[in-house]
C-alpha positions as CSV (number, residue, x, y, z in Angstrom):
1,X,-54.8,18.2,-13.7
2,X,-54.8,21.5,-11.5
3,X,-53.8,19.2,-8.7
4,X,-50.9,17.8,-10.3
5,X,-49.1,21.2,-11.5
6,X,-49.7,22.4,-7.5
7,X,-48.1,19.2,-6.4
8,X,-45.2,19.8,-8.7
9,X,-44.8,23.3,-8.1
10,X,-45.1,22.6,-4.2
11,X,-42.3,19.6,-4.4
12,X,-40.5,21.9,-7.1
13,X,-40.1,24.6,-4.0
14,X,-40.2,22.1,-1.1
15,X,-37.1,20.3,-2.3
16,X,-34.6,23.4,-1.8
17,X,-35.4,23.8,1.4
18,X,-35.0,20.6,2.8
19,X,-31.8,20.8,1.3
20,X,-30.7,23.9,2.9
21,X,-32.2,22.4,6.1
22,X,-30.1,19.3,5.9
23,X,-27.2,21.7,5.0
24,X,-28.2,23.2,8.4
25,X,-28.4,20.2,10.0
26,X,-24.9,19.1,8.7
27,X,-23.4,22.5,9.4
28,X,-24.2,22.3,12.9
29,X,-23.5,18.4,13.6
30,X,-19.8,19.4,12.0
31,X,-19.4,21.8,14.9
């Protein structure tokens, strides 16, 4: 069960920064 909440809380905190690294990503592909 201890693995699962890491998971979640890892994926919880991994997903915001893939965002803002496909907003980088998109930021610079629009220059």
């Amino acid at each position: 069960m201890k693995a699962i909440s890491l998971v979640a809380s890892a994926s919880a905190s991994l997903i915001p920064n893939v965002a803002r690294i496909l907003g980088l990503v998109h930021a610079t592909d629009s220059m």
